[in-house]
C-alpha positions in Angstrom: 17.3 20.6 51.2 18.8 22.4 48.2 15.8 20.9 45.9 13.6 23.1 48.5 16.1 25.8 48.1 15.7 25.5 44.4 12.2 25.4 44.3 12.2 28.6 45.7 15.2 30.4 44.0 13.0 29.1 40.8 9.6 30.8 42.6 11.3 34.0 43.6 13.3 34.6 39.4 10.3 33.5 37.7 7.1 34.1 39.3 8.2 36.7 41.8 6.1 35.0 44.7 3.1 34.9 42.5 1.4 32.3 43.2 -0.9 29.5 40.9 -4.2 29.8 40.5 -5.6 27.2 42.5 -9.4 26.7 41.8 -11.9 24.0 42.5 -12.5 21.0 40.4 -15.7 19.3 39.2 -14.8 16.9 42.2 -15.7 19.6 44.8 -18.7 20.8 42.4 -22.0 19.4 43.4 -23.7 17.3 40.5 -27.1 16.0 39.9 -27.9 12.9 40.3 -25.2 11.8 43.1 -26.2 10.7 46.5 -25.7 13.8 48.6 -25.0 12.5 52.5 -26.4 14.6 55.6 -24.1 17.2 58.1 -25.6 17.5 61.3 -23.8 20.2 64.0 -23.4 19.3 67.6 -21.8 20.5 70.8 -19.2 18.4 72.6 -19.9 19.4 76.2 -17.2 19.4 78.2 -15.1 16.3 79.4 -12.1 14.9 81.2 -9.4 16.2 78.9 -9.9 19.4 78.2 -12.3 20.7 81.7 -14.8 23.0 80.7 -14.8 23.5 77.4 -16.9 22.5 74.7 -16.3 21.9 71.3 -17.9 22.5 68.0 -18.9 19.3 66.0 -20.6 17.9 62.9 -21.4 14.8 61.4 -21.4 13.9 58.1 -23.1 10.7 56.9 -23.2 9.7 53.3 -26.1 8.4 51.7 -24.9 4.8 51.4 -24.7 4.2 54.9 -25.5 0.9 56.6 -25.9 1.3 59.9 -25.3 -3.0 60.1 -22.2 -2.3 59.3 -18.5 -0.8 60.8 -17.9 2.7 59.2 -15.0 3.7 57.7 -14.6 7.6 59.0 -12.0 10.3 59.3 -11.7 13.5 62.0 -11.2 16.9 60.5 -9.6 19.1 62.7 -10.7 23.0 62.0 -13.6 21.5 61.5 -15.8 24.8 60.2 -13.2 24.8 57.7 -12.9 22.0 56.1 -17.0 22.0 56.1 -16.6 25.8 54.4 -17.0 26.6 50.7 -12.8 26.8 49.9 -12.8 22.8 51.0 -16.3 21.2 50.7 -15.5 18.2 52.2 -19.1 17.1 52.3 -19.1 17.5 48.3 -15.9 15.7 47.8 -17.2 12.8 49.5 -20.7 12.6 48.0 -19.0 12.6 44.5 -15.9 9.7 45.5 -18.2 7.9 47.1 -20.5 7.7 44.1 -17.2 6.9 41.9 -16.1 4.4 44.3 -12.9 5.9 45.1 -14.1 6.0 48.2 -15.7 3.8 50.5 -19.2 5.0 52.2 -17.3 6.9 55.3 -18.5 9.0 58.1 -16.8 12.5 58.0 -16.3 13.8 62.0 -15.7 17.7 62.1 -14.5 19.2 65.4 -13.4 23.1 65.3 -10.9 23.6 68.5 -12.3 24.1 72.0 -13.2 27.4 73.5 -13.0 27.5 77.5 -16.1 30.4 77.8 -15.4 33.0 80.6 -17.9 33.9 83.3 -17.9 38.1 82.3 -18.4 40.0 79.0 -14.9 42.1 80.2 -13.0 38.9 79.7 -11.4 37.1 76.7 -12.3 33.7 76.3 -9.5 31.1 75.9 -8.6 29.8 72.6 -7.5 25.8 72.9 -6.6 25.6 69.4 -2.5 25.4 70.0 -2.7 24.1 73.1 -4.9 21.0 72.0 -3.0 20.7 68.4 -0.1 22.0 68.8 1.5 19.7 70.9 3.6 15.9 71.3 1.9 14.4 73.9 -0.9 12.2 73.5 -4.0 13.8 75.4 -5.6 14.7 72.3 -5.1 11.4 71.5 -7.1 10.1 74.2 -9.5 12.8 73.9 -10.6 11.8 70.5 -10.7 8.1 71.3 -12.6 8.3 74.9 -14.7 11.4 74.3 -15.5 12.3 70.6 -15.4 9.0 69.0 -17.7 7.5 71.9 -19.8 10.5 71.4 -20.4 9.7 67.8 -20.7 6.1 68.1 -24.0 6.3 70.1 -25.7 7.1 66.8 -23.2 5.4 64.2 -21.6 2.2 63.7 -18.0 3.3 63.5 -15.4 1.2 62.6 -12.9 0.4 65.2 -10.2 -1.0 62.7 -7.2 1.5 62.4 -7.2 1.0 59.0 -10.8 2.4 58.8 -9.7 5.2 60.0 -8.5 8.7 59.2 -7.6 12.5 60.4 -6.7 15.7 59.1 -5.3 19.2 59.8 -3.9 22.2 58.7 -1.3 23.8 60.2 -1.1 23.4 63.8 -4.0 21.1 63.0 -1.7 19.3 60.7 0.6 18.2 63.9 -2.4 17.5 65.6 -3.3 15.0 63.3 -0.2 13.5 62.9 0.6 13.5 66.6 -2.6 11.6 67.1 -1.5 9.4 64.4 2.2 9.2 65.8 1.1 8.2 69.4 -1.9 5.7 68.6 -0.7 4.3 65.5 -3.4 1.6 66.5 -6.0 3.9 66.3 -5.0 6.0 63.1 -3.6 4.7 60.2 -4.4 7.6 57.6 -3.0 10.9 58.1 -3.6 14.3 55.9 -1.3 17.2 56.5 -1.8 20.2 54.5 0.8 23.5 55.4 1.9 21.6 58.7 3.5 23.6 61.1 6.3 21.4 61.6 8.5 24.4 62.6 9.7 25.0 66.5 6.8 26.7 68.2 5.8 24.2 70.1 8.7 21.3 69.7 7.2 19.8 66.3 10.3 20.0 64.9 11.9 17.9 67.3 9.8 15.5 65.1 11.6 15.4 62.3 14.9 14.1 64.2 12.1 11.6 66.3 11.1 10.1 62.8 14.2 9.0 61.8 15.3 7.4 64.8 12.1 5.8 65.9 11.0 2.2 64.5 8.3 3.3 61.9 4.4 2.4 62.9 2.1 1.5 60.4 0.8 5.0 59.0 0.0 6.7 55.6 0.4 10.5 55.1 -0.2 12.7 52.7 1.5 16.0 53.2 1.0 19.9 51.2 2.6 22.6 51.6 3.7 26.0 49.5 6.6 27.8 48.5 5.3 31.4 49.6 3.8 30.1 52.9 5.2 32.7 55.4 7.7 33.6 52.9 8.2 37.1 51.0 10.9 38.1 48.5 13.1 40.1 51.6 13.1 37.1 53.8 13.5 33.5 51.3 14.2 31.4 54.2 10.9 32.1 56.4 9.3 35.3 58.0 8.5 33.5 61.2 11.1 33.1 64.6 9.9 29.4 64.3 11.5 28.1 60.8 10.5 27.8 57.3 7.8 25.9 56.6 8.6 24.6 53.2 11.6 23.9 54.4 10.5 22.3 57.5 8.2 20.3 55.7 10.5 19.1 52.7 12.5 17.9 55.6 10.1 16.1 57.4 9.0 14.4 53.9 12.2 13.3 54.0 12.4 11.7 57.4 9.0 9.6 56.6 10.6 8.6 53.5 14.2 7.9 54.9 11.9 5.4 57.7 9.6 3.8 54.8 6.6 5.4 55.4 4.5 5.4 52.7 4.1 9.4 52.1 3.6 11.9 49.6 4.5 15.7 49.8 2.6 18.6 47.5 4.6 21.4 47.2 2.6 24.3 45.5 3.5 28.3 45.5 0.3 29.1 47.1 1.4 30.6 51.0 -0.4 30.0 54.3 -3.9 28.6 53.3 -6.1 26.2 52.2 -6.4 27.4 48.3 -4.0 25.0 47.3 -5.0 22.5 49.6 -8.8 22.7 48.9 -8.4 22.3 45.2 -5.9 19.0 45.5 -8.2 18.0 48.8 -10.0 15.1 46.1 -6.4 13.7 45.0 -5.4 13.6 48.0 -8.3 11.6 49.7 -8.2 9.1 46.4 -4.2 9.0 47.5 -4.7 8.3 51.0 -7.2 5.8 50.8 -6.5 4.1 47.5 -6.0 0.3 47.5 -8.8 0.2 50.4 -9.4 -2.4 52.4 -6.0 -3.7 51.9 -4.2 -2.9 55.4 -1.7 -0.1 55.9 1.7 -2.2 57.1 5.2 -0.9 58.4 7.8 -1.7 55.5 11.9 -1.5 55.6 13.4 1.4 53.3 13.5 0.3 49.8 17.3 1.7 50.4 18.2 -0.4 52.7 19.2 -3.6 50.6 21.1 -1.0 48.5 24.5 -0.6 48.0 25.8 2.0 50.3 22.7 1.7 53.0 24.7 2.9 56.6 23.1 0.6 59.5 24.5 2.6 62.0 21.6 3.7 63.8 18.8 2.1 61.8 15.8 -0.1 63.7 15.8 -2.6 61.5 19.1 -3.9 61.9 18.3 -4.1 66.0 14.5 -5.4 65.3 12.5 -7.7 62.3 10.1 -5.5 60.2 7.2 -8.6 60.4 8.2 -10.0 64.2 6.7 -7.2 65.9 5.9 -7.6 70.2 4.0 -11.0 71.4 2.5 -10.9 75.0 4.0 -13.4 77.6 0.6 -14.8 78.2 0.1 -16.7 81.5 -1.1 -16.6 85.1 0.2 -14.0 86.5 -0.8 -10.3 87.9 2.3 -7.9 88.0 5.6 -8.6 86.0 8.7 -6.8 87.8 12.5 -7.6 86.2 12.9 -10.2 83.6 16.5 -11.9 84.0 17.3 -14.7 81.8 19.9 -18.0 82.8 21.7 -19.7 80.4 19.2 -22.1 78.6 16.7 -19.0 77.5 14.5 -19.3 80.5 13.1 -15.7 82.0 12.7 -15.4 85.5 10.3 -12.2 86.7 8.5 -11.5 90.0 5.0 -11.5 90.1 4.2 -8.2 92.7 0.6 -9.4 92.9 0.8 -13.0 94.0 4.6 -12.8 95.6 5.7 -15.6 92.9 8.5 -15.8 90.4 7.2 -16.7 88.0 9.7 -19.2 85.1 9.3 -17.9 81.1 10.2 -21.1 78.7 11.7 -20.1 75.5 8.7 -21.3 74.0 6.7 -18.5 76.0 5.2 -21.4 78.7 4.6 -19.6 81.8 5.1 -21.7 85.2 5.5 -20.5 88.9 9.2 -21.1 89.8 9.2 -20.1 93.7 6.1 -18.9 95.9 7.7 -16.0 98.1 5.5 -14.0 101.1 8.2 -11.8 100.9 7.9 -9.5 97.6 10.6 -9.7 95.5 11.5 -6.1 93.2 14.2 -7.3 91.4 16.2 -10.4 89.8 18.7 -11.1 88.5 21.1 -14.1 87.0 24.8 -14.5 88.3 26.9 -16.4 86.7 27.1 -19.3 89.0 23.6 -20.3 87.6 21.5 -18.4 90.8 18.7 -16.4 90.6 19.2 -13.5 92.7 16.3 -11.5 94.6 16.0 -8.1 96.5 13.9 -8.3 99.1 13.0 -4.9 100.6 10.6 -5.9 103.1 13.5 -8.3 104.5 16.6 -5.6 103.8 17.7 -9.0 102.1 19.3 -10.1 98.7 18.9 -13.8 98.8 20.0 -16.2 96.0 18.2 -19.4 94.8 19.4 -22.9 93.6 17.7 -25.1 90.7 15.8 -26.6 93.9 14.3 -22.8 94.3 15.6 -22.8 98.4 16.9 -19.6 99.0 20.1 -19.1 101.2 20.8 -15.1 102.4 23.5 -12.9 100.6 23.4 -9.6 102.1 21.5 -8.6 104.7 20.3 -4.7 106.0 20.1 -3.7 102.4 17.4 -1.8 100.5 18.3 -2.8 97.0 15.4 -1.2 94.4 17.3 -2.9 91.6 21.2 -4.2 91.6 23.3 -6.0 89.2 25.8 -9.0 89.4 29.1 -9.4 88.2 31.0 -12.6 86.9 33.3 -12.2 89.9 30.2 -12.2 92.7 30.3 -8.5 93.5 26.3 -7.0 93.6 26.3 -3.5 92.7 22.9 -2.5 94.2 20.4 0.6 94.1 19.2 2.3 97.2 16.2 4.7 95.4 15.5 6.3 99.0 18.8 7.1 99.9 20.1 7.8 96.5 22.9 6.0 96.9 24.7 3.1 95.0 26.7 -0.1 97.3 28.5 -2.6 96.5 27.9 -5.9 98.4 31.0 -8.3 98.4 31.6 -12.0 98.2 32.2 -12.3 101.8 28.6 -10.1 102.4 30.0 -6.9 103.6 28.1 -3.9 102.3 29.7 -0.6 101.7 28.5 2.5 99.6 30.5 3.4 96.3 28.2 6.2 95.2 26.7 9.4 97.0 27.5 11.8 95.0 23.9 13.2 94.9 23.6 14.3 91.2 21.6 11.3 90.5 18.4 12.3 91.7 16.4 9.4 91.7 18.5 6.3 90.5 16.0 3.7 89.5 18.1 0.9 86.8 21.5 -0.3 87.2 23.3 -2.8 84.5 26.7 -3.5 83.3 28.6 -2.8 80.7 28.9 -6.0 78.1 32.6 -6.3 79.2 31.6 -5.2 82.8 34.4 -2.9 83.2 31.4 0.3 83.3 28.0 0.2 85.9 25.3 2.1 84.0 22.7 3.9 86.5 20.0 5.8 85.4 17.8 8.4 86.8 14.4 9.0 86.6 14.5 12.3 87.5 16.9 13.5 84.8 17.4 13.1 81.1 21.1 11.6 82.0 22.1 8.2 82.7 25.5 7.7 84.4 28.6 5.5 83.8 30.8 4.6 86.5 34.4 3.0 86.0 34.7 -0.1 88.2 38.4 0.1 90.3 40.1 -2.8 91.1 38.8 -2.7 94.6 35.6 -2.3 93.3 34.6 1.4 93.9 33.2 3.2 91.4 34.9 6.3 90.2 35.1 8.7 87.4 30.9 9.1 87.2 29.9 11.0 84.0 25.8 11.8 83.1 26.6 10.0 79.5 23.8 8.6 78.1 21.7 11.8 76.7 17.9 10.3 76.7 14.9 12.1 74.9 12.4 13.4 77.1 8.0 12.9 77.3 6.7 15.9 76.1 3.9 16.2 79.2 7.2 15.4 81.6 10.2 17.1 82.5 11.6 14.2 84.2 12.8 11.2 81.6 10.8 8.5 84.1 13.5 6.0 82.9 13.6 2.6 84.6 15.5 -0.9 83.5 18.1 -0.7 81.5 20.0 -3.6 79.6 23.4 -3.8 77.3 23.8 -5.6 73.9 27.0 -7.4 73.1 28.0 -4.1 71.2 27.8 -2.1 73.9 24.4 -0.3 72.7 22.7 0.4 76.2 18.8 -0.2 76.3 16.4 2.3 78.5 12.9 1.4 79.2 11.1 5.1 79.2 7.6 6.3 79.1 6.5 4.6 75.3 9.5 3.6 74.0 13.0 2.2 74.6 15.5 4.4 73.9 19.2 2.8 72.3 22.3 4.7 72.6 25.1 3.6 71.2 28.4 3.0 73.1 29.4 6.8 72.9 26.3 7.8 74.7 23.8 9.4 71.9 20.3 8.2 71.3 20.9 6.4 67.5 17.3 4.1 67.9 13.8 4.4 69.2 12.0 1.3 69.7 8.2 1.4 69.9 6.3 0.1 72.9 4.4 -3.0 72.7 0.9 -0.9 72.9 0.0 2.2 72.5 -1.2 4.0 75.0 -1.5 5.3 78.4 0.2 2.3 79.5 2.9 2.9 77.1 3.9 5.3 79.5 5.0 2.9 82.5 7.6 0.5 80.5 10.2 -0.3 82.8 12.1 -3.7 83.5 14.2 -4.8 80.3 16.2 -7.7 79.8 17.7 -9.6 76.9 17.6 -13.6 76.6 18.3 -16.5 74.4 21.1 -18.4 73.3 20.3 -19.0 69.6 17.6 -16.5 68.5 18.2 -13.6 70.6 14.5 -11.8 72.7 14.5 -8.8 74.0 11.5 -8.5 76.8 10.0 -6.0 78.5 7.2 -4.8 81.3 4.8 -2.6 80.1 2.3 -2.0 82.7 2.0 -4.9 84.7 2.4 -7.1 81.8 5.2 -9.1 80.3 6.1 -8.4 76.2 9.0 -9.9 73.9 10.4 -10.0 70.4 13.5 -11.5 68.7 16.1 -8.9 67.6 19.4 -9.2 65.5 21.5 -8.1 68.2 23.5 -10.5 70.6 24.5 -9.6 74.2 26.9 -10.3 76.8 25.7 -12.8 79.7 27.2 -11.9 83.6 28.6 -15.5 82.8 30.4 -14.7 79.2 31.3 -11.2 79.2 32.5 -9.2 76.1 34.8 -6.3 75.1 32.6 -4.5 72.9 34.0 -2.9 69.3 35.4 0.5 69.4 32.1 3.1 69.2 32.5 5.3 66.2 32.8 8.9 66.6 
């Protein structure tokens, strides 16, 4: 921040907001004698994402194409921009691709949509912010189900993410990176030039996001100016939104601070593309030099250094190069992992009405064939596998010889949790309402409170003196004290959770402890880690991008040497080994005092 703040002090006592001359270079001049590639202009009609409106397109193709071959290509958003005479796109690749700085690529150029109105005495609407300027990932989707496919009938695009690239300016800039951000599987090249990374639309949320969240495998190259929407009265921004130097010197710093390889440009020109036109060569030989070698997540160079804080960082809760496997076996629909004390991962299979047995080797067997579905599982610490049955009103427990004998009956227990002294602390999602089920059977309900709105997950605290419930309704989880007579009192909302952007409920589901007392929330494409004190420190990523992304919910950790963490994602099973240790129901643990 104060070498932003210098740069301008220096721009306003020297060059009085005068900004460089930014011209053109021979690399955006057209030259004899170099293969000049075709731009062909086409309409997007009107699709699932965005109903009724069309969009503007273009095509370029260089003169090397191969149609035989996958394509390397990049989007430009603002596409009649970047096709214009103060970028020349077109020309800048003609003239790398002839110097080999580039390889033959397909340039895609879509302007925003335009939703047309049915009378000349009405105004059209503009889609511009709305598609760009925004955090979910329907744009996303949009370019990968409706564009791209709409190219691809006429071009061999390549699907690798590493083939591929996307720019924007402005709000197009945090269009591009959002589509980055949220399919990091599709988009591995980013250019931002003036980003609007400044709180119109909750981009700069994103520069608190990127620090916490496990870095994905992207490469951005960022612009920006010292005058843009700033004048000599007003040195920290013109706009109700922020400063956008400022905002995007900090967000530099966020990539940087998470490894991400990325490069900020910081001219003196203001809001426009002069700057960004003239460096638009560099910054595509930047973006794409050392192709085809793969774009790859990296740790921090800082964080080996003397001084490196891990509170908070992924990498000391996940490996850098042991990123999600897939539980691969014969099963439909994983529901609630729970692991027993040899490393083996018990889940219920809604599809088929098995649970089904996970060997720490990842082996997939059936363990019990149930008609009655099972929604949750869980270990106790007398070795049983315990199952809610809702069908039944029953939570049943089975032996090693998988028989089941009855533990509670007329209860509807969406998810529950077992002490090490026998008490079952169960959900009822209908009723909204938390019991407790004794070791004698009796039921009785300890929570009704009714500010959980839709309680969903349930765990325990490592040293199981706290129940954690969350709500999918809300951005808070709760804690609850356990009493002697276990009752649950003194309830708090104290795990603050970051919300979707297309949601205002949090949709949060499982939820699992570490030995540290970090708690664990599956939520819609990503599991969100607070530490003990109740703030979100880490963001883990989902196992794959993607609409499915959005439905993670059961969470569980297991492992007695090498420590897995799995999750459901979809109706699929995922897990990777983490640093961390946790507490079994069978070995409890006081965690360490949190730190303020």
């Amino acid at each position: 921040m104060r070498r932003i703040l210098l740069t301008l002090f220096m721009a306003f006592a020297v060059c009085a907001l005068r900004a460089e001359d930014y011209t053109l270079g021979p690399d955006s001049q057209p030259h004899d004698g170099v293969p000049k590639g075709t731009v062909t202009k086409f309409v997007l009609n009107p699709g699932k994402y965005y109903p009724g409106t069309p969009h503007n397109c273009a095509v370029y193709v260089p003169a090397e194409y191969d149609a035989s071959k996958p394509t390397p290509f990049m989007i430009f958003l603002d596409g009649s921009g970047a096709l214009g005479d103060g970028v020349r796109v077109p020309v800048v690749f003609d003239n790398l691709i002839a110097k080999h700085e580039l390889p033959p690529m397909i340039g895609i150029f879509i302007d925003p949509g335009v939703l047309p109105v049915n009378s000349d005495e009405a105004q059209n609407r503009y889609n511009r912010i709305f598609e760009y300027d925004s955090l979910s990932g329907r744009f996303a989707e949009f370019l990968l189900n409706e564009l791209i496919p709409e190219v691809a009938k006429s071009y061999n695009l390549s699907k690798n993410p590493d083939d591929r690239g996307i720019e924007g300016v402005s709000t197009g800039a945090v269009g591009a990176f959002m589509a980055a951000w949220n399919r990091p599987d599709q988009f591995h090249r980013v250019l931002s030039f003036i980003g609007t990374y400044v709180a119109m639309k909750g981009a700069d949320s994103m520069l608190a996001l990127v620090r916490k969240t496990e870095p994905k495998p992207i490469r951005i190259f960022m612009q920006d100016g010292t005058n843009d929407h700033i004048v000599p009265g007003q040195p920290y921004g013109t706009s109700f939104s922020g400063s956008w130097p400022m905002a995007n010197d900090v967000m530099h710093e966020a990539l940087e601070y998470s490894g991400y390889d990325v490069k900020l440009v910081m001219g003196t020109e203001g809001h426009n593309m002069k700057q960004g036109g003239a460096i638009m060569p560099d910054a595509l030989r930047w973006l794409w030099r050392g192709y085809p070698e793969p774009i790859v997540v990296h740790e921090p160079e800082a964080m080996h250094q003397q001084g490196w804080d891990p509170r908070g960082k992924v990498f000391e809760t996940v490996f850098v190069d042991k990123p999600w496997q897939r539980v691969e076996g014969n099963y439909g629909w994983a529901v609630s992992p729970t692991a027993d004390k040899n490393g083996n991962v018990y889940f219920a299979d809604w599809l088929t009405g098995s649970i089904d047995k996970v060997t720490p080797d990842g082996a997939v067997t059936v363990f019990n064939k149930d008609p009655h579905r099972v929604t949750a599982l869980r270990i106790g610490a007398d070795g049983h596998l315990y199952a809610s049955m809702p069908s039944l009103k029953q939570i049943v427990a089975y032996g090693a010889d998988g028989v089941a004998k009855v533990v509670a009956s007329n209860v509807q227990a969406s998810d529950f949790a077992v002490t090490g002294k026998g008490l079952i602390y169960f959900i009822d999602d209908l009723a909204k309402t938390v019991s407790v089920v004794a070791a004698d059977g009796s039921t009785r309900i300890v929570y009704d409170g009714g500010e959980i709105t839709l309680p969903e997950g349930i765990t325990l605290s490592p040293d199981q003196a706290m129940v954690i419930v969350t709500d999918a309704f809300g951005r808070f989880a709760w804690s609850f004290q356990i009493a002697a007579d276990g009752s649950l009192e003194n309830g708090e909302p104290f795990y603050r959770l970051e919300l979707p952007e297309d949601h205002w409920e949090s949709h949060v589901k499982g939820v699992a402890t570490d030995a540290g007392g970090a708690a664990y929330f599956a939520t819609p494409g990503r599991i969100q880690i607070c530490e003990a004190s109740g703030r979100v420190i880490e963001i883990l990523n989902a196992p794959e991008p993607g609409p499915e992304a959005d439905n993670l919910s059961g969470i569980a950790f297991a492992g007695t040497g090498p420590t897995w963490l799995y999750v459901v994602e979809g109706m699929k099973l995922y897990r990777r080994p983490v640093k961390v240790t946790y507490a079994p129901v069978w070995a409890p643990v006081k965690p360490p005092k949190p730190l303020l």
